[in-house]
C-alpha positions, -999 to 999 in steps of 0.1 A, spaced: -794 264 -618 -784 238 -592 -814 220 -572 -810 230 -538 -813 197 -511 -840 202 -480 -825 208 -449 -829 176 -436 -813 159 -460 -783 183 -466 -778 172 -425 -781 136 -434 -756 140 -457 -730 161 -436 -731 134 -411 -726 104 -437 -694 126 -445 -684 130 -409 -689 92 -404 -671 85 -434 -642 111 -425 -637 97 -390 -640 59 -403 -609 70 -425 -588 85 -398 -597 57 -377 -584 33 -402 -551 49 -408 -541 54 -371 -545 14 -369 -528 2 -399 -498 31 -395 -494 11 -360 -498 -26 -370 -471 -42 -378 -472 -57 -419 -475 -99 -424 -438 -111 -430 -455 -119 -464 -455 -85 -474 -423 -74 -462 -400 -73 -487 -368 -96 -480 -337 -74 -470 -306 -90 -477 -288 -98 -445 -249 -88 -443 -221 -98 -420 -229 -81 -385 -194 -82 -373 -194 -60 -347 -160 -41 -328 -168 -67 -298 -170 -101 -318 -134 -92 -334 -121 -75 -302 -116 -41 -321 -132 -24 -291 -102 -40 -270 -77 -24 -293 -49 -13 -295 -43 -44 -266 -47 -65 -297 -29 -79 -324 -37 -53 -357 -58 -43 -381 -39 -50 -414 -67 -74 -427 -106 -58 -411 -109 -40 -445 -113 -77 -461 -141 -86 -434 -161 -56 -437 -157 -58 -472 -170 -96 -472 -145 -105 -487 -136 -132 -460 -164 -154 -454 -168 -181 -426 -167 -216 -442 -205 -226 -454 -217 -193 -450 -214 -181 -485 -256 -177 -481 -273 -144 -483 -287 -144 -444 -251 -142 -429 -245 -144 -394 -216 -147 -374 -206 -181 -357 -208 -185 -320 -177 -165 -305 -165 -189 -279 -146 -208 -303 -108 -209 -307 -108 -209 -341 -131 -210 -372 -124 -223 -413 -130 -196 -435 -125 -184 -470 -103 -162 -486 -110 -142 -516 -90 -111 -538 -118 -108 -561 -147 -121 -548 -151 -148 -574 -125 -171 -564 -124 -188 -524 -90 -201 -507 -94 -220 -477 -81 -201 -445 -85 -205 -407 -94 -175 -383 -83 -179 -349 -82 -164 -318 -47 -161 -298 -62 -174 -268 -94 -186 -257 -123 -158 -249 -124 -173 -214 -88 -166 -213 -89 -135 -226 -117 -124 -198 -97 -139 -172 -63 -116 -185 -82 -82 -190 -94 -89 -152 -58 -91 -143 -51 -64 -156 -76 -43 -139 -64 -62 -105 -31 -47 -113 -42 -9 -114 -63 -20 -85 -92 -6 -109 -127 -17 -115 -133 -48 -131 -144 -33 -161 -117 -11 -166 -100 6 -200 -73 -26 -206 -51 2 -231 -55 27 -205 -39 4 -174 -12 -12 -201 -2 21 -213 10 36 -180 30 3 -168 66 11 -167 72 -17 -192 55 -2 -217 69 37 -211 101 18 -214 94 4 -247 79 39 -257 110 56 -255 132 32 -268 147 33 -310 153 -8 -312 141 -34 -293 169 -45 -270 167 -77 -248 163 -62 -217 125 -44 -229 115 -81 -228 135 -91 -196 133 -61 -177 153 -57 -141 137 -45 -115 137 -55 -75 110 -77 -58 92 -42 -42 87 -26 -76 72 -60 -92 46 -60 -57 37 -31 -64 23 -36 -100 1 -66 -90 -35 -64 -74 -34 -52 -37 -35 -92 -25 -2 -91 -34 8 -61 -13 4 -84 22 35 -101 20 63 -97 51 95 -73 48 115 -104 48 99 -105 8 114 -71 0 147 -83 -10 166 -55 -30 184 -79 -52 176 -73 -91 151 -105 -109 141 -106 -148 109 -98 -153 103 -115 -184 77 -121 -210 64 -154 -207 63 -167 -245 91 -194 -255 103 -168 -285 116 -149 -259 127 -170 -231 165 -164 -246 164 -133 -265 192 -118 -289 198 -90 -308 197 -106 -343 163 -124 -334 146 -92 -319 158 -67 -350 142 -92 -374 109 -92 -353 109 -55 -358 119 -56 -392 91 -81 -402 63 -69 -379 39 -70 -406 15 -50 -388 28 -14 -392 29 7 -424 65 9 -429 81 -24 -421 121 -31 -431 140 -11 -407 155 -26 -370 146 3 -356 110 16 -343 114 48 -354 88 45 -377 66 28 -350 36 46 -331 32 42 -299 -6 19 -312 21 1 -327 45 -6 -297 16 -15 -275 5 -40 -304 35 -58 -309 40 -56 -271 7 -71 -263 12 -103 -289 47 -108 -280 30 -110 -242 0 -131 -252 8 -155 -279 39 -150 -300 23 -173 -331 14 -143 -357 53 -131 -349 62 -166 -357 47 -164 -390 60 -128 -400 96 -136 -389 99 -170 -405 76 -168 -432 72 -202 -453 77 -186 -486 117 -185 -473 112 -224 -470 103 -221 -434 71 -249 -424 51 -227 -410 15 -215 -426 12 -180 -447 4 -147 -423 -29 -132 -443 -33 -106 -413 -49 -92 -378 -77 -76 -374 -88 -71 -334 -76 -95 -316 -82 -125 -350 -54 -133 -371 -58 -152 -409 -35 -175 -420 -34 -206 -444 -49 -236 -425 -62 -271 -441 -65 -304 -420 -52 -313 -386 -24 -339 -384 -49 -361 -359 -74 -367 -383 -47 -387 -405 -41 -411 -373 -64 -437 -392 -45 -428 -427 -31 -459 -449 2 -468 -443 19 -449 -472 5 -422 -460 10 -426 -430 46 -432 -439 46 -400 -461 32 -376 -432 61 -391 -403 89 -387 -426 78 -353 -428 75 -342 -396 111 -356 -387 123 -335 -414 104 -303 -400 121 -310 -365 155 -317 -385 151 -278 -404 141 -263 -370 173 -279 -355 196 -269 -383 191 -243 -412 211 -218 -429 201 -192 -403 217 -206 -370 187 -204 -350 181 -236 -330 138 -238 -330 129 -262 -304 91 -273 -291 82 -269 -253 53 -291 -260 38 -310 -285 2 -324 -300 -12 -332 -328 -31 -301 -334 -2 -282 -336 5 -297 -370 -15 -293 -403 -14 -308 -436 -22 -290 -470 -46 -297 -496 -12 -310 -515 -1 -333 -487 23 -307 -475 30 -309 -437 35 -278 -416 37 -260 -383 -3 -253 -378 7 -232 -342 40 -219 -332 30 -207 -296 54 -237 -283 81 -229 -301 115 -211 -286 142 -200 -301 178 -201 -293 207 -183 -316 234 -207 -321 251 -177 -343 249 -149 -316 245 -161 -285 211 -153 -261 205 -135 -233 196 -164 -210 169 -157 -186 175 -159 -147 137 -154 -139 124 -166 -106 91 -179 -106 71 -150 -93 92 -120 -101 72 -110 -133 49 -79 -145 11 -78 -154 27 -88 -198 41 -116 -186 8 -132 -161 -18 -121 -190 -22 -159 -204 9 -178 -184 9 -188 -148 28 -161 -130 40 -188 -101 52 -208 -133 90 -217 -137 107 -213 -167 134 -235 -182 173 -219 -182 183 -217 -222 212 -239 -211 191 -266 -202 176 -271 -237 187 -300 -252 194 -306 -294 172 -336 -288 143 -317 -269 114 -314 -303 128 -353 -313 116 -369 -272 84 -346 -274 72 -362 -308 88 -395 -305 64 -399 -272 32 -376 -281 25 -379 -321 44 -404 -340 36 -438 -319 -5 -426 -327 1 -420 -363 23 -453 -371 10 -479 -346 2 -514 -363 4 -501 -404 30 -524 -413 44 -559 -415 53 -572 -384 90 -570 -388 89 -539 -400 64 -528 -374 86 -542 -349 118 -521 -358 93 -488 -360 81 -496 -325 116 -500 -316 132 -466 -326 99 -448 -317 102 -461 -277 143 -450 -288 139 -418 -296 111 -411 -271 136 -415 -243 147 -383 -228 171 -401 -208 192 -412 -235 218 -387 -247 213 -363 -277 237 -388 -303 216 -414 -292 181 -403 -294 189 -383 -330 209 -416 -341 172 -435 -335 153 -405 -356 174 -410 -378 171 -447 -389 136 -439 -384 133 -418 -411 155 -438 -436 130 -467 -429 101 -445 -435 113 -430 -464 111 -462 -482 79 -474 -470 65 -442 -488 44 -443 -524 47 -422 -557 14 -413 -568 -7 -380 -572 -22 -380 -540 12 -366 -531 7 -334 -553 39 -317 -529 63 -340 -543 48 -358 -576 58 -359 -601 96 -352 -592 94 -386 -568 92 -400 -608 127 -385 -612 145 -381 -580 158 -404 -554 158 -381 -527 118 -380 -525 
């Protein structure tokens, strides 16, 4: 038989409980609200945030693709030296970043992500774009670029034809696809007469038939690639390829004269947004303060390149509106390339070009997206064979060759530099100069492993 407690104390007890009960509740409303010490968190491990904005997916399809986002998401392209476990991405105002490169996650290749045009650029073309609709600044950039009659022409058409780059159309139809400060112009300006409105990239300032089929057949951002005509083309695709073409024609570049064909132009990895990934390595400048072999090695090169863009087995004359030293790159193996194409133009010796007879400001919202609309672009007949030869004669070779040499070896250099830098001088002339320079320059080069392009056949070959 149980002892039975005395009131009082069975009521002392029931409020001990009570006490004890609330204290309880009490405690577990305050710790299920504080946060835990960092100590005790366990550590979660950080992936790549990349995000539709930072890549410019969210901007699509007025980008350049997507052939290559499953290799981001999948981490399987890393910014350079942030192989860590807390990855972050890099600050996005940047034109391009060094990255890595890998088809099995164990082994890294050095590549370079970059943007087609600055972000500040690219803010400044998606508000002209809006202008043109007259819409809010914040307004659907596919949406506008879809209903322009350029594109509806390129939507219905089977090939791409020279006149869906250089599109006629009278002075009253371009006003009225610009912003509405366009519009207050006099009647005078309302001439009737038919002007080129044009894409503004150099690839297409003198379009044929033969280059634009193998754009088309080589666009390396559709599923189906190998045909001339865009049959097999969705209209994401059109807008795409109409949208690169429009902005920077580099990525084309790289598809339609790829280096494994010999060409000196970096490999094409991929698009995703508006990011392309290609090969990349070091810039020419940072070879200004090279040894003189070297030095040597890297000029001889690049008066090759310009020779191979001049004349190749293809016909196409590849000539540079502008040069710097960024725009060339050297591989881990010495190898000298074409590090951005967006200068280039092309001319077909083989079938002839449509030559452009643009005026200045008779062009649509694709050709003012990253060019200055009042701009003037050169006449295809006015390019001359000795155009790339002045450009790097003046910009790149006096930096990388000034004072590496004996003085009367020097001398003849300095000589045949100043030369070929004239653009007065006539084409015979100023190739003559390149010429002799590169003869001299091929001699002062060395034969050792630090040349892993051409060593060891320089052991056995005269021509290295």
């Amino acid at each position: 038989m149980e002892p039975r407690l005395e009131p009082e104390t069975a009521a002392l007890h029931l409020g001990w409980l009570a006490l004890l009960l609330w204290i309880s509740a009490l405690n577990y409303s305050v710790s299920s609200s504080a946060p835990l010490s960092p100590s005790l968190v366990p550590r979660v491990r950080t992936s790549y945030n990349f995000g539709r904005t930072f890549l410019g997916l969210d901007k699509c399809n007025a980008c350049i693709g997507t052939s290559i986002c499953k290799k981001f998401f999948k981490e399987e392209i890393r910014f350079d030296k942030w192989l860590a476990s807390h990855l972050e991405l890099p600050l996005d105002y940047l034109p391009s970043y060094p990255a890595n490169y890998s088809d099995d996650s164990k082994t890294w290749r050095p590549v370079e992500i970059s943007r087609l045009v600055s972000k500040h650029q690219n803010e400044i073309s998606e508000r002209r774009i809006c202008a043109s609709a007259a819409a809010p600044r914040t307004c659907s950039i596919e949406h506008v670029l879809r209903k322009t009659g350029r594109f509806q022409k390129w939507l219905q058409a089977k090939r791409l034809t020279p006149d869906l780059v250089q599109v006629p159309c009278s002075r009253t139809q371009f006003l009225k696809t610009l912003a509405p400060d366009y519009l207050h112009v006099g009647p005078e300006q309302h001439s009737k007469e038919q002007e080129f409105l044009g894409l503004s990239s150099p690839l297409l300032l003198c379009p044929s038939q033969r280059l634009l089929d193998r754009v088309v057949r080589r666009y390396a951002e559709v599923a189906d690639a190998g045909s001339i005509f865009m049959d097999h083309f969705t209209d994401r695709d059109k807008l795409r390829l109409l949208y690169t073409l429009a902005v920077n024609a580099h990525p084309i570049f790289l598809q339609i004269f790829p280096g494994a064909e010999g060409w000196p132009l970096p490999k094409y990895l991929g698009s995703c947004g508006r990011f392309l990934v290609s090969t990349s390595t070091s810039l020419l400048q940072e070879f200004y303060g090279a040894p003189p072999d070297q030095a040597a090695d890297l000029a001889y090169q690049l008066l090759g390149v310009l020779e191979s863009l001049r004349s190749n087995d293809l016909n196409y004359f590849l000539y540079f509106t502008h040069v710097d030293a960024t725009m060339f790159g050297i591989f881990n193996n010495g190898h000298l390339f074409i590090r951005d194409a967006s200068a280039l133009g092309v001319i077909d010796k083989q079938e002839g070009s449509q030559a452009s007879t643009m005026a200045g400001e008779n062009k649509d919202i694709f050709s003012c997206l990253v060019a200055d609309c009042q701009a003037k672009l050169p006449s295809c007949d006015t390019i001359p064979e000795k155009q790339s030869l002045v450009l790097v004669c003046q910009q790149v070779l006096p930096r990388l060759l000034q004072g590496k040499f004996p003085s009367l070896v020097q001398e003849r250099i300095d000589v045949l530099l100043a030369q070929c830098g004239e653009g007065i001088r006539p084409d015979p002339e100023v190739l003559g100069a390149a010429s002799q320079l590169k003869d001299i320059l091929r001699l002062l080069r060395t034969c050792d492993p630090r040349f892993a392009y051409r060593y060891p056949d320089c052991k056995y070959n005269d021509k290295f």
